[in-house]
N, C-alpha and C positions, 0 to 999 in steps of 0.2 A: 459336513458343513462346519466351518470354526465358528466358534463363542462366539466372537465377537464381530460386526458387521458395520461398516465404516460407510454413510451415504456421500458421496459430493469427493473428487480428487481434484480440489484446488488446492489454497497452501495449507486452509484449517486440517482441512480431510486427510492431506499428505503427512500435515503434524502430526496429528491423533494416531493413525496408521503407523508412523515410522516411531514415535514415543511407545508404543502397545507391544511394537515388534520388538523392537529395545530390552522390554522388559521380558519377554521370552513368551511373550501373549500374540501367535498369529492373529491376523484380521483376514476380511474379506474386506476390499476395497471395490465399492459399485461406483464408476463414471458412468454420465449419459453420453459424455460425448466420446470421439475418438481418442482423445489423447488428455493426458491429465495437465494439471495446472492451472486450471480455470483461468484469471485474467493475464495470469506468469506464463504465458505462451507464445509459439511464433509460428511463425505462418511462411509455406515455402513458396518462392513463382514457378514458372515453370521452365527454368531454369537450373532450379532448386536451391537457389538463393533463399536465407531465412528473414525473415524481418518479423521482431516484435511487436506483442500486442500492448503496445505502450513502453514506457521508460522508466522502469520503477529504479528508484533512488532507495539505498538505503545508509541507514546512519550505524557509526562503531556502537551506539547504546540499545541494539536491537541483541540485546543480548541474548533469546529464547531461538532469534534467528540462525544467531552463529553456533549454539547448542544441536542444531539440527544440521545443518551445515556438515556440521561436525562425524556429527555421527554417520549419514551418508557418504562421507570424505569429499565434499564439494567446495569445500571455504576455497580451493582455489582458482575456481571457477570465478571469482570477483576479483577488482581492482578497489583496495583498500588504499586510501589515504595515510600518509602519517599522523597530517595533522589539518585541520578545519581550510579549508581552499574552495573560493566561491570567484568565479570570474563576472562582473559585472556589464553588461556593454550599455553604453548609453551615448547617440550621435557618432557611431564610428570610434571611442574612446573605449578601451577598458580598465575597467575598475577593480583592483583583486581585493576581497576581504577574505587575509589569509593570517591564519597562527603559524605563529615562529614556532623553533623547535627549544627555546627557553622553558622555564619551571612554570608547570602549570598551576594555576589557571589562569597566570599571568599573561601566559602566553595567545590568551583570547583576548585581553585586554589591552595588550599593544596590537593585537590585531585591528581593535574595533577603532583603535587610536590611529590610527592608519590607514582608513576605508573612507579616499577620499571624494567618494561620492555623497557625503551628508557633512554637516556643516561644522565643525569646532562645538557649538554649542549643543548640536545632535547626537555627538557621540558621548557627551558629557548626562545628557539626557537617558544615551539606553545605557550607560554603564551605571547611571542611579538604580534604572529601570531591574536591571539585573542584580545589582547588591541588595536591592529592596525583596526579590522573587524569593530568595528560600524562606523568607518571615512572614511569606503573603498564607492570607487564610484563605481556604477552597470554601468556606461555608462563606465569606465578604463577598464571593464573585457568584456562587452559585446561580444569581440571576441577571446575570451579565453575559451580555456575549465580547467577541474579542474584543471588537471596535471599541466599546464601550469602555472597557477595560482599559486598553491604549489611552484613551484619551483621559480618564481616570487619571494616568501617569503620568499626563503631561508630553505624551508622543506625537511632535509635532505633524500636520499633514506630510510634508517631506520624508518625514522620517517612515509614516506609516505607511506610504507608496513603494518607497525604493526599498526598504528592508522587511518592511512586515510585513506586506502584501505578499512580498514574494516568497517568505517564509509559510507564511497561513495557509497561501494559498495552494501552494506547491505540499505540503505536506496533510493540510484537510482539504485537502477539492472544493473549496469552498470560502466565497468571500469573508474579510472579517466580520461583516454584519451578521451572518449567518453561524456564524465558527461560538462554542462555547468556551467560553473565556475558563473554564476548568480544566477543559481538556486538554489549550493554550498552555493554561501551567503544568499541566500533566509533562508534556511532551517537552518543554522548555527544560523543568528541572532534569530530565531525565539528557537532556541534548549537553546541558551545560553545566551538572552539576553531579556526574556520577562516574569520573576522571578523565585524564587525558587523550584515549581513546572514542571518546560517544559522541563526540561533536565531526568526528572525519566522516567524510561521505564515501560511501560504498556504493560500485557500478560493477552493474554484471558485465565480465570479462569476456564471455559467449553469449548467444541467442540466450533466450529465457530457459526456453525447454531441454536444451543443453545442461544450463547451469544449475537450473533446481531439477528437472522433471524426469531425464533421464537416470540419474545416479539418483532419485528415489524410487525407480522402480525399481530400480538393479535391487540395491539395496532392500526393498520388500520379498520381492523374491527370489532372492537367495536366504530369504530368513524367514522361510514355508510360509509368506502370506502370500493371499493372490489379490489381483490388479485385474479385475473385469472393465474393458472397457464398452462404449457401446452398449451399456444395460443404465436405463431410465426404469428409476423407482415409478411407478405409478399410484400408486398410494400405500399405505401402511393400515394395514387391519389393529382393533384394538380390543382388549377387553375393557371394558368401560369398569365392569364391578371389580379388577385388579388392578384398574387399571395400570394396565401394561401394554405394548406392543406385543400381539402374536405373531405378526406375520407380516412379509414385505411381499409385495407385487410388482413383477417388474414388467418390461417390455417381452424379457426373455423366460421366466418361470415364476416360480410361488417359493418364495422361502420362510419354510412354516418353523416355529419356535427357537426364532436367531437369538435368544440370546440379550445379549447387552448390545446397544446400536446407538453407534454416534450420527447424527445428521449435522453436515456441515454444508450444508447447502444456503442461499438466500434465503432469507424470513418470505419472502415472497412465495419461493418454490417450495418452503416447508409448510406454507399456509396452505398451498393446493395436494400435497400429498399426503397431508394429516392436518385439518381445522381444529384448532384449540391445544397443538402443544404448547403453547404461549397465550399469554392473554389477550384476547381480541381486541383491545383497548390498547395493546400498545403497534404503534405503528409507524414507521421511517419514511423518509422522504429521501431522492434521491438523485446526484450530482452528477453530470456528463463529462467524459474525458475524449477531447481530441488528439490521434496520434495522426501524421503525416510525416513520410518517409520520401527522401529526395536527394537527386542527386544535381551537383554542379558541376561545370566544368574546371572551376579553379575552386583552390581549398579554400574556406569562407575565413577559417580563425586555428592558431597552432593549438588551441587547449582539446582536451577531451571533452570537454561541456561549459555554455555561459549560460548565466542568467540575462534575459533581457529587463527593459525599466520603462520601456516606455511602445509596448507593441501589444498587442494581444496576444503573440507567440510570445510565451515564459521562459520556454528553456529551450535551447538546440541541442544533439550531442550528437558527436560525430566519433562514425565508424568507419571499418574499414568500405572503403568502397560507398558508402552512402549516409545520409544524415538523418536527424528524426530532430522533429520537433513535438513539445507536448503545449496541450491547453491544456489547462485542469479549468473546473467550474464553469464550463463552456455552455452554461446554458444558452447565450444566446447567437451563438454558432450552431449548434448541434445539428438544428433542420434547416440548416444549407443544402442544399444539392451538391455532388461532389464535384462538379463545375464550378459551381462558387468558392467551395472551401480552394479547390486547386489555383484558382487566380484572388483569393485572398493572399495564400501562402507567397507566391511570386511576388505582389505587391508587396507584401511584408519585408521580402528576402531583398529585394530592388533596393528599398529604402534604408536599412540596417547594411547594407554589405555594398551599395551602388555597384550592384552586377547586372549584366545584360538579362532583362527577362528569361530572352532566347537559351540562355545556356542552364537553365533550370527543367529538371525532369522530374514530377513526380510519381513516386512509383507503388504507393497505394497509400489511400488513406481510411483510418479506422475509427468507425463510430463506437460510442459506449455513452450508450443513452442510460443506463442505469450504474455508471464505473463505481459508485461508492455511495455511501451512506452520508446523509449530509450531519454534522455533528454539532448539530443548533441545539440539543439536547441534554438535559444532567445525565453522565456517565450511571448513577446511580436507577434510571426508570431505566434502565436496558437490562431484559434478563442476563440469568447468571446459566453457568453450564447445565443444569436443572431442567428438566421440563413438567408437563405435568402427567408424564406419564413414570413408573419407577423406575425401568430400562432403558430411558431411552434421554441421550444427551444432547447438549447443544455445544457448537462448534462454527468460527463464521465470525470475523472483525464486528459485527454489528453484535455480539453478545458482548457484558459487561466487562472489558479489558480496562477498560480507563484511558483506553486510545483509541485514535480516530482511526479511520478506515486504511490499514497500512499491510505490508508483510509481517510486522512485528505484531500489530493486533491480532491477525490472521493464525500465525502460528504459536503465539500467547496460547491463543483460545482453543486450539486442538490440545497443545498437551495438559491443559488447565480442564478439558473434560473428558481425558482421559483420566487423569488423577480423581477428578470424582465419583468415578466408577466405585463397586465395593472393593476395598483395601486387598479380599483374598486376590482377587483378578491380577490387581498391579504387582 
């Protein structure tokens, strides 16, 4: 049996796992389910067409991401931007808020000067907004959430619908009312203020489980760890007077004196198969993500992806062969019937594109009534890689990253408790 024993093969678990192996430290990698990458995954018809569980966006400042990437040799599995390109639609019009390829970070600022969907005065507004951000204090907002914040700035309603809504919303799942205004500048400085590469958006170039999942398995084992799939922890035994972990119980045996063990599972599922590795007091709340996948008979738009401004569908992005739209913060879609969500989308698609109902197919749609962590909360009450056992770590966007519920928090947070393991291991 190896040292080391990796619970949950989403992106934490695949971090920690591929960081451990890195170091010349095999793991054991335990999934419950068939295949790894927990929400980074895709789903085939029968067909065996693939289609994603979602549309995850990621940005050039996901730096711990491309680190991993890296070392699996998948960075080209994605379509990297040069430089910041957001396509707007609003009324059949589109809107590009895009950076030149001038001297940065000027080059964001003739962008925003030039994003003519908000007003002369509004872009004079967020460019305050943003020369104002690297001097702002995280202890002034501590008890603020985004909205509040915003408007703190002087971020007119217009401003805060077409840009910041779709900012917030699209990368915490969650309304500004809801969004912590720390976390807001977490992810702001880190988007616009840590060069000219962090602000480009990044899209997986293949399926999900193409682009991350496969080339981390390969990559595990051929570097003597194994990838058990189909084995559900059942609970973890502990010595209370050492406390420590002794022993893991799965679906499939008893693995008695594992060692050091990362759990990268939800706080949810780490509540049911150990009570009290974290404090019972601390507890999440948590955001729904709408995907729908569709095809039309004529192409809707030439981009690879818009933002919309004025629909309840946020984003489109089209692939070969078919489209995906996402909700994010979809609370109050979620418990549709897939009847309903199927002839909301049509309506939506009618009205944005004036296409004939009839030439619209949808070809699955996917719930996620728990997609993410809502991040109404100080960065600071979320545990840290630690737990309260001495072997046994924490792993999972919802531990203390200082980021909202992302790829980037996800795989922060594996190699972040990997590292705290004891120093001989790493």
């Amino acid at each position: 049996m190896n040292k080391i024993v990796v619970i949950g093969g989403g992106m934490a678990g695949l971090s920690a796992a591929v960081f451990l192996t890195s170091k010349k430290n095999p793991v054991t990698l335990l999934e419950a389910s068939h295949s790894l990458g927990g929400r980074t995954i895709s789903y085939a018809d029968n067909s065996g067409s693939l289609y994603d569980n979602g549309q995850h966006i990621m940005m050039g400042c996901y730096h711990e991401t491309f680190n991993f990437l890296r070392t699996i040799n998948a960075v080209d599995n994605f379509y990297i931007q040069k430089d910041l390109e957001i396509i707007f639609q609003r009324s059949g019009e589109y809107f590009p808020l895009k950076a030149d390829r001038g001297l940065y970070p000027f080059n964001l600022i003739k962008g925003l000067f030039s994003f003519r969907l908000i007003t002369l005065e509004e872009r004079f507004s967020l460019l305050r907004f943003f020369i104002q951000l690297p001097f702002s204090s995280e202890r002034d907002i501590q008890k603020l959430n985004a909205e509040e914040w915003l408007i703190q700035n002087k971020q007119s309603d217009n401003l805060r619908k077409i840009f910041w809504n779709t900012l917030i919303i699209g990368a915490m799942n969650t309304s500004p009312v809801n969004a912590s205004a720390v976390l807001l500048r977490n992810i702001l400085l880190k988007i616009f203020f840590s060069g000219r590469k962090a602000s480009a958006l990044v899209i997986p170039a293949k399926p999900l489980s193409e682009a991350f999942c496969v080339p981390a398995a390969v990559y595990l084992q051929n570097n003597k760890s194994e990838v058990c799939l189909n084995e559900r922890v059942v609970r973890l035994e502990t010595d209370r007077k050492k406390d420590r972990v002794i022993g893991i119980i799965t679906n499939k045996r008893v693995i008695t004196d594992p060692g050091n063990i990362i759990s990268a599972v939800p706080l949810y599922v780490l509540n049911k198969i150990l009570p009290g590795a974290v404090s019972r007091d601390f507890k999440m709340s948590y955001s729904p993500i709408l995907t729908m996948h569709f095809r039309t008979r004529t192409e809707l738009f030439p981009h690879l992806f818009i933002a919309t401004t004025d629909s309840p569908v946020h984003w489109i992005f089209k692939h070969p062969g078919h489209y995906t739209i996402v909700i994010s913060s979809a609370g109050e879609l979620i418990n549709l019937s897939i009847n309903a969500l199927e002839n909301l989308l049509k309506v939506e698609l009618v009205k944005l594109f004036k296409i004939d109902m009839n030439s619209i197919e949808v070809i699955k749609v996917i719930k996620e009534k728990r997609a993410t962590f809502i991040p109404a909360i100080d960065p600071e009450s979320r545990p840290g890689p630690e737990s309260n056992f001495k072997n046994l770590f924490l792993a999972g966007d919802w531990i203390n990253t200082k980021l909202p519920s992302t790829i980037e928090g996800a795989v922060l947070s594996g190699s972040a408790s990997a590292e705290m393991m004891n120093p001989n291991i790493i």
